[in-house]
TORFITI-38799 format. One record per residue (C-alpha): x, y, z; residue in three letters. Coordinates in steps of 0.5 Angstrom, whole numbers, plus 2048, in hexadecimal, padded with zeros to 3 digits. Example, Ala and Ser with C-alpha at 12.3 -4.5 7.8 and 13.67 -1.06 7.14 Angstrom:
REM TORFITI-38799
8197F7810ALA;81B7FE80ESER;
END
This chain:
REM TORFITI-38799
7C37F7834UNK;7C57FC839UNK;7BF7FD83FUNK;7BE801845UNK;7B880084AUNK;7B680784DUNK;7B2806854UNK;7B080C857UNK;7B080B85EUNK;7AD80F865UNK;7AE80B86CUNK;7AF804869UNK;7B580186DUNK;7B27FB86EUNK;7B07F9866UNK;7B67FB863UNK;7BB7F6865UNK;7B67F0864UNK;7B47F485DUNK;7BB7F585AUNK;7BB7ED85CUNK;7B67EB858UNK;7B77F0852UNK;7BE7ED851UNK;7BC7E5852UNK;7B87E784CUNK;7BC7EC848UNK;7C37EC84BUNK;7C67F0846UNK;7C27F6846UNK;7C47FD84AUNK;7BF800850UNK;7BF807851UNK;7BC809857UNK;7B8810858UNK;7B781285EUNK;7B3818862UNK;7B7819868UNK;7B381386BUNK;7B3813873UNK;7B480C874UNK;7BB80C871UNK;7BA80986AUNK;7BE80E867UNK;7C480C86BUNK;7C380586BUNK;7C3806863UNK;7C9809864UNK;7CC803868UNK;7CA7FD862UNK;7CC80285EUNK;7D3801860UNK;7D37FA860UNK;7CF7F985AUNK;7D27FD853UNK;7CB7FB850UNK;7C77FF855UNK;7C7807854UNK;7C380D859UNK;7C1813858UNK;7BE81885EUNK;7BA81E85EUNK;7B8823862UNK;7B181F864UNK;7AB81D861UNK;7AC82085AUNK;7A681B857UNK;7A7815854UNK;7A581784CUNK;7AD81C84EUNK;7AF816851UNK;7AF81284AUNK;7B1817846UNK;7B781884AUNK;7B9812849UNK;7B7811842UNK;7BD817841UNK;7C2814845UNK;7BF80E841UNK;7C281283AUNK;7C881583DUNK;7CA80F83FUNK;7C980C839UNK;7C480683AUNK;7C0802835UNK;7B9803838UNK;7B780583FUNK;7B1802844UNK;7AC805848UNK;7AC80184FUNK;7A8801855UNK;7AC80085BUNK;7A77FD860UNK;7A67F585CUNK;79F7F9858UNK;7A47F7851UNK;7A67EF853UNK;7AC7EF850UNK;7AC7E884DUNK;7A97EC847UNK;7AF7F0846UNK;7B27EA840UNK;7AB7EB83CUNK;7AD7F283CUNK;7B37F1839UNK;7B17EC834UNK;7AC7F0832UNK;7B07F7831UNK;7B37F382CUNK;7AE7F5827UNK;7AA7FB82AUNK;7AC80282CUNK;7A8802832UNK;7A67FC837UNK;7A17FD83BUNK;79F7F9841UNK;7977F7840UNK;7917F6845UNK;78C7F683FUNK;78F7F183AUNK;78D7E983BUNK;7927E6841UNK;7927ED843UNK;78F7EE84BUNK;78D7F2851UNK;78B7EC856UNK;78B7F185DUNK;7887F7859UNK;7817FA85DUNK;77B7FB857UNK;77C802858UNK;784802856UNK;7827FE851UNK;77D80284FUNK;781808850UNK;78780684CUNK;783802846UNK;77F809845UNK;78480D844UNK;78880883FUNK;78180883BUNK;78180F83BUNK;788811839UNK;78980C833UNK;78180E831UNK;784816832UNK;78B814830UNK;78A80F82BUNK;78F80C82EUNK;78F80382BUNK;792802833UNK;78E7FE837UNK;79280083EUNK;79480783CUNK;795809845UNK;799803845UNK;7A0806849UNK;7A47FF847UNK;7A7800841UNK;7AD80183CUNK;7AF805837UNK;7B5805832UNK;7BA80A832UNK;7B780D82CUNK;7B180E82EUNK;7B3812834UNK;7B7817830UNK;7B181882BUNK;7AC81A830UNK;7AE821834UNK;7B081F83BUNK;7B182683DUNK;7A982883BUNK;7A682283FUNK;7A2824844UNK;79C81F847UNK;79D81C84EUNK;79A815850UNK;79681184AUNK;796817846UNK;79D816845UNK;79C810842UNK;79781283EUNK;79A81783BUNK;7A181483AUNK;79D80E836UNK;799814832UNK;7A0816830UNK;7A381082EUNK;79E80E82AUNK;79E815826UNK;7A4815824UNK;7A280F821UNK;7A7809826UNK;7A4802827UNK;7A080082DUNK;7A07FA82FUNK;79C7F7835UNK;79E7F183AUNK;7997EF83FUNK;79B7EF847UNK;7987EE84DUNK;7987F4851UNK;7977F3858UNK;7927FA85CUNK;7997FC860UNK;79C80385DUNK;79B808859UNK;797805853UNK;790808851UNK;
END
């Protein structure tokens, strides 16, 4: 299977080296795009310099901070012109542990969509306050009793989808930003009637989840 890992980035010069690094430990067969918003500490450039050394590793830049629910989006059609199997969503900043990447990949196997979950047994968030968790709980509770959606991490933002799955659910209307980005793009796929599957990680309180 032919996989690309999308990492949105914005002033993350000194996590990218050692995260591509890693991913490659785990799954050195797999493509990294870079989508970076103009970051002034220069990890656009330095995206561009590995790229030339590495033909695994892709950038993309954009005039500035454009969002991260455009970010995957972006990548997610670079994804399907480039004629990808499945593509991920990735934080840059260590949140997503790559060492997870190879259960993705089993997982994929026999699902549409993998998201990576908090809420599911072997699942955590060990440094999360009891507000975060109250916060990020709450709004998983009220998008699936809302939604109807049988996803227990519906904010996740570690995930893969089949190539299908991006062709089918209209990329060009998405809209939402943030953890509403996610709900939404699940809320999609399961309403074109792909499988979802979870796999449980461990996040760490670092980035952008919610």
């Amino acid at each position: 299977m032919k996989t690309l890992i999308i990492i949105p980035t914005y002033n993350e010069y000194e996590n990218l080296p050692p995260l591509l690094e890693a991913i490659f430990s785990y799954v050195p067969q797999t493509d990294i795009l870079i989508v970076d918003d103009n970051s002034p500490d220069g990890t656009g450039e330095l995206a561009d310099k590995i790229a030339l050394t590495d033909k695994r590793v892709h950038a993309i830049h954009r005039t500035g901070k454009l969002g991260l629910g455009t970010a995957y989006v972006t990548g997610f059609k670079y994804a399907l012109a480039h004629d990808y199997d499945a593509a991920f969503e990735m934080d840059a900043d260590f949140s997503h542990d790559p060492q997870y990447l190879p259960n993705f990949l089993t997982a994929i196997e026999d699902a549409d969509l993998v998201i990576g979950s908090r809420y599911i047994p072997g699942g955590a968030t060990p440094n999360w306050s009891i507000l975060r968790r109250f916060i990020s709980g709450g709004g998983n509770i009220f998008a699936r009793l809302v939604l109807g959606m049988p996803i227990r991490d519906c904010t996740a933002g570690y995930r893969c989808y089949r190539r299908e799955v991006l062709e089918r659910i209209d990329l060009e209307t998405v809209e939402s930003q943030g953890y509403g980005f996610q709900v939404e793009l699940a809320y999609r796929v399961m309403k074109q009637g792909f499988r979802i599957v979870e796999t449980p990680i461990v996040l760490w309180n670092v980035g952008w989840e919610n």
